[in-house]
C-alpha positions in Angstrom: 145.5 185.0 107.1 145.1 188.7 106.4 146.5 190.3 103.1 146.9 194.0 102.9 146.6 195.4 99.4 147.3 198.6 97.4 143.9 200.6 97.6 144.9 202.1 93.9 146.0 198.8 92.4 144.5 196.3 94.5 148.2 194.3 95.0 148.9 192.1 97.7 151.7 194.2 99.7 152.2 191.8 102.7 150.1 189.7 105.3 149.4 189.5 108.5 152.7 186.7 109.4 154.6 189.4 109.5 155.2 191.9 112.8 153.0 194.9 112.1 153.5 198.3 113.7 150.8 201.0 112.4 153.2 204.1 112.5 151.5 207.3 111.8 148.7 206.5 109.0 151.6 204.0 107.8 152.8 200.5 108.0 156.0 199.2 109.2 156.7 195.5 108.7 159.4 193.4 110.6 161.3 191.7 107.8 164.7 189.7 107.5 167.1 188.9 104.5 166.8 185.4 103.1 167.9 183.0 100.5 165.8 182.4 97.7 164.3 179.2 98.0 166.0 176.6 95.6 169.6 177.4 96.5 171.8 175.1 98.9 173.5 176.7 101.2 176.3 175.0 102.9 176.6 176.3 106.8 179.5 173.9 108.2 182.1 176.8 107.4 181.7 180.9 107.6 182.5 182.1 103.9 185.2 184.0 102.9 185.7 187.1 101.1 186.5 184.8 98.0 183.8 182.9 98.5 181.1 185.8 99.2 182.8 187.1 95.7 182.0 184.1 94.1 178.4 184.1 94.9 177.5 187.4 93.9 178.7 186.6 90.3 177.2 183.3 90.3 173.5 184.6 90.9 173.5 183.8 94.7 172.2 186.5 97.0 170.0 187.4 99.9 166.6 189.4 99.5 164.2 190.6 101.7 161.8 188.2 102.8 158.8 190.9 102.2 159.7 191.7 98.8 160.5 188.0 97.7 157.1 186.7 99.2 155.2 188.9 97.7 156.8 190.0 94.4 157.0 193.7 94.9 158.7 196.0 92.6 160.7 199.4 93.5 158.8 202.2 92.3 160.2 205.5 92.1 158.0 209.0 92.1 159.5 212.4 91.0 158.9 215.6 92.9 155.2 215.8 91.4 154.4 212.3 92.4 154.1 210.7 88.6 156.2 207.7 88.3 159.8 208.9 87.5 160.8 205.0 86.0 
């Protein structure tokens, strides 16, 4: 398995299990949404807007398999290109 990494911080961005297209000098990665592992889902019924309601304010939601995986964290720059957060 291939891990890419950050060449200024040496983090592991994503790996090669993932569909890579090399767009322009750039990566674009092939991702889905997921549940977090750990939670039960039960898929015998569609949910309902109640329902759907009732797992966002119990904790429950989908993330991005990419960013789960891997543990990446949004970083925002300013106009300059210093870290705005």
């Amino acid at each position: 398995m291939l891990i890419f990494q950050d060449i200024i911080t040496g983090d592991a961005l994503f790996s090669d299990n993932f569909n890579i297209m090399d767009v322009g000098g750039t990566y674009e990665i092939e991702c889905a949404m997921i549940l977090p592992e750990g939670f039960i889902v039960d898929a015998s019924n569609y949910a309902s807007v109640e329902d759907a309601e009732e797992d966002v304010k119990s904790g429950v939601f989908d993330v991005i398999n990419v960013v789960h995986d891997f543990g990446l964290q949004r970083f925002d720059l300013d106009k300059k290109g210093t870290s705005a957060t």
